[in-house]
N, CA and C of each residue as an Amber inpcrd file, in Angstrom:
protein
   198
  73.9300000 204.1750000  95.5980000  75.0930000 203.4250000  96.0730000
  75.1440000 203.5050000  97.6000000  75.5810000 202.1740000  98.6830000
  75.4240000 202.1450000  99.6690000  77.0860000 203.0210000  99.9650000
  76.9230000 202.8770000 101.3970000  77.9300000 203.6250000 101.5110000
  79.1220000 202.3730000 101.8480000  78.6370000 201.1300000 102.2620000
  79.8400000 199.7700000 101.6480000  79.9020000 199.3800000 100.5100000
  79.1420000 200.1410000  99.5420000  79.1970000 199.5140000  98.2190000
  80.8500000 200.6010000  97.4790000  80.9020000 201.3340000  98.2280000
  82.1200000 202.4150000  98.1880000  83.4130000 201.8450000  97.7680000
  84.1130000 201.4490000  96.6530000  85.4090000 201.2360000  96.0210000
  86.5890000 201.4220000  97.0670000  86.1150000 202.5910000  97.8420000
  87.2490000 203.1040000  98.9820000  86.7570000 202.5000000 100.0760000
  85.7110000 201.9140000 100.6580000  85.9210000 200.8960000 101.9330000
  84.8280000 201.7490000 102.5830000  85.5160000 202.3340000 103.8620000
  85.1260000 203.2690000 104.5440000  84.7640000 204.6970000 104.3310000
  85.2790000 205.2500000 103.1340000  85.7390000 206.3470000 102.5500000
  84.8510000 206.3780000 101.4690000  84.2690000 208.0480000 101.7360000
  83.5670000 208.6950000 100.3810000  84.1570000 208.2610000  99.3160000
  85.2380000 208.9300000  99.1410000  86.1840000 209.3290000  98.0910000
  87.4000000 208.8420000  98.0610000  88.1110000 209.4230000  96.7920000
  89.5610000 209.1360000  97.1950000  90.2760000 210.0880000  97.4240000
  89.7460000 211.1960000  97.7980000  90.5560000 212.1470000  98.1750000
  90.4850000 212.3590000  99.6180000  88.9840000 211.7650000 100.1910000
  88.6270000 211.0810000 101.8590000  89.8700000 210.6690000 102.3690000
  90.2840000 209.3080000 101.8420000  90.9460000 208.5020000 101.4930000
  92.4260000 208.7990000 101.9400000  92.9190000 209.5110000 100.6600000
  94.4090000 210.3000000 100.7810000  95.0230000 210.8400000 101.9490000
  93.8420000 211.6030000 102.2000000  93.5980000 213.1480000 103.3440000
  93.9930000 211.6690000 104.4720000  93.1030000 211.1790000 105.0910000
  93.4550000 210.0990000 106.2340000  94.4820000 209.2410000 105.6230000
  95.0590000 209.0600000 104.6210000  96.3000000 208.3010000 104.8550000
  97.9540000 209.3730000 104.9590000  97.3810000 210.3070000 104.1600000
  98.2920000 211.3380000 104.6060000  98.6640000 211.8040000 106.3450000
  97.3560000 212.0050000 107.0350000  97.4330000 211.9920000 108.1610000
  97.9490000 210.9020000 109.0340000  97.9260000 209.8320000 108.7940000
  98.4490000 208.4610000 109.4820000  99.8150000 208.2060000 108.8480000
 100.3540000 208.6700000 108.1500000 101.7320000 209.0970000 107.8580000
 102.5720000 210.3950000 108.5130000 101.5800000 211.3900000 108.8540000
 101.9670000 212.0500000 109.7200000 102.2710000 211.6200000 110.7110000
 101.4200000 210.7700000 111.2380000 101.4730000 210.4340000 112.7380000
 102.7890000 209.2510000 113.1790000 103.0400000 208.6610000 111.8220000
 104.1020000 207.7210000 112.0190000 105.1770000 207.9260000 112.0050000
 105.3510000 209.2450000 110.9430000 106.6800000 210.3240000 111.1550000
 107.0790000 210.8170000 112.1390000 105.9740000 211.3990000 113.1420000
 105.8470000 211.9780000 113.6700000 106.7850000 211.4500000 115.1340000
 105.7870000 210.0060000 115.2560000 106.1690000 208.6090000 116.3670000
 108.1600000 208.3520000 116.0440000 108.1770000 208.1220000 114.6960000
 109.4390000 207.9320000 114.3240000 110.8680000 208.7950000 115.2480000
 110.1010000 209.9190000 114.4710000 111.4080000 211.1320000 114.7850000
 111.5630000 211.2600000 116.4820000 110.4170000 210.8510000 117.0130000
 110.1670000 211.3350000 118.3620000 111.1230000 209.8670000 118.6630000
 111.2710000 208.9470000 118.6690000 111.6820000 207.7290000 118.9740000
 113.4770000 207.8210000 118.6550000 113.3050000 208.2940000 117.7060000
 114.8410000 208.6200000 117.1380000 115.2660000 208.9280000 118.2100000
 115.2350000 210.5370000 118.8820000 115.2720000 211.1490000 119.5010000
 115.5720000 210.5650000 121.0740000 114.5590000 210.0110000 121.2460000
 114.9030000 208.9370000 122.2520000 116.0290000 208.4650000 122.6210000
 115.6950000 207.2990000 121.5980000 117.6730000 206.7570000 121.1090000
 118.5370000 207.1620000 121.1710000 118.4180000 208.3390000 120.7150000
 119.8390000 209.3530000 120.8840000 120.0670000 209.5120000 122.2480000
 119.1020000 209.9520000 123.2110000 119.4150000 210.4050000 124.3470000
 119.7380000 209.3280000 125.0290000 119.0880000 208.0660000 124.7270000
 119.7520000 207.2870000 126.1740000 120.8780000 206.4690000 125.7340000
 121.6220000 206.7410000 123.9770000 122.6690000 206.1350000 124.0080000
 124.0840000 207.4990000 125.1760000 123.0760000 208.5100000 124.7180000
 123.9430000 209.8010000 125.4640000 123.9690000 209.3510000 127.3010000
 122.8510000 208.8600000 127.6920000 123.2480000 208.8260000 128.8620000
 124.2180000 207.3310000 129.4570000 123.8100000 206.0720000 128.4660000
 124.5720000 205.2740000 128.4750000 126.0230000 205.4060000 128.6120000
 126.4470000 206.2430000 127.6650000 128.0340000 206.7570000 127.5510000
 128.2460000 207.4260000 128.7760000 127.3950000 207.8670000 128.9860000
 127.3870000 209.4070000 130.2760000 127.8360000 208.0370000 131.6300000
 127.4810000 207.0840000 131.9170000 127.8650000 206.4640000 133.0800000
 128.8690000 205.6310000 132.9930000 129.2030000 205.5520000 134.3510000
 130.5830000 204.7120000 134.5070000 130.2820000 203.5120000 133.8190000
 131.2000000 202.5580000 133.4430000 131.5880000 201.3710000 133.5420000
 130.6850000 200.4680000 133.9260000 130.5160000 200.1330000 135.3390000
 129.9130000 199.4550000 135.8810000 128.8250000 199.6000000 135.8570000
 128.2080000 200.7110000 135.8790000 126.6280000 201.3020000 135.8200000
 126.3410000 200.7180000 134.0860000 127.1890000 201.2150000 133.3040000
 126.9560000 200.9950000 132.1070000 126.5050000 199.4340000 131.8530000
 127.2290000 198.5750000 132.4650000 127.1650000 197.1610000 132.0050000
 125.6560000 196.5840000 132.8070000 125.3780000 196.9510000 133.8480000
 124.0850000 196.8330000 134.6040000 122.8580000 197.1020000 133.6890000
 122.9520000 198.2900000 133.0420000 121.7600000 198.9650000 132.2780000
 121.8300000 198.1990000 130.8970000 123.0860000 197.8110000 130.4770000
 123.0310000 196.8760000 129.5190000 122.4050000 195.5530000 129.5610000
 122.4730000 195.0210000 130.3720000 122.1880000 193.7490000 131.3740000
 120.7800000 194.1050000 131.4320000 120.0350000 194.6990000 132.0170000
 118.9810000 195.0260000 132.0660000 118.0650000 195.3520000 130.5460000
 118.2320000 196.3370000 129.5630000 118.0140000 196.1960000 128.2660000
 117.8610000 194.6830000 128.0060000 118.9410000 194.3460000 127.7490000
 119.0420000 192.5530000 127.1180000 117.6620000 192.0030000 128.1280000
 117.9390000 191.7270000 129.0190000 116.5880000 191.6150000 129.4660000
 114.7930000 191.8020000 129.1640000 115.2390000 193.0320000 128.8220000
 114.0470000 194.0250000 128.5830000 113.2100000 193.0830000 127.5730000
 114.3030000 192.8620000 126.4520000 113.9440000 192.1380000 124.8630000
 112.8460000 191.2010000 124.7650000 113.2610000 190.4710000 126.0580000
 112.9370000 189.0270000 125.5280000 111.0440000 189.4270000 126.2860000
């Protein structure tokens, strides 16, 4: 058997397989929580500024989007 003739693609096995999708689930968890985290902080610093500063950085975000 070639090694593209392989049921799993790229992959020996399916436990090859698992092992690297397990790991690329790590890594997305990983990206996730770290991002969360993020969020949190710059809604914290958002609140943290005045008024006016606030509506600027908002202004700017909206921006950001497009």
């Amino acid at each position: 058997m070639k090694d593209d003739d392989s049921p799993y693609g790229l992959f020996k096995s399916q436990s090859d397989y698992d092992q690297r999708k397990n790991v690329k689930l790590m890594i997305i968890n990983g990206l996730a929580f770290t991002l969360g985290l993020l969020h949190e902080s710059i809604q914290e610093l958002i609140l943290s500024l005045d008024p006016t500063m606030r509506h600027v950085l908002l202004v700017l975000v909206l921006f950001g989007r497009n």
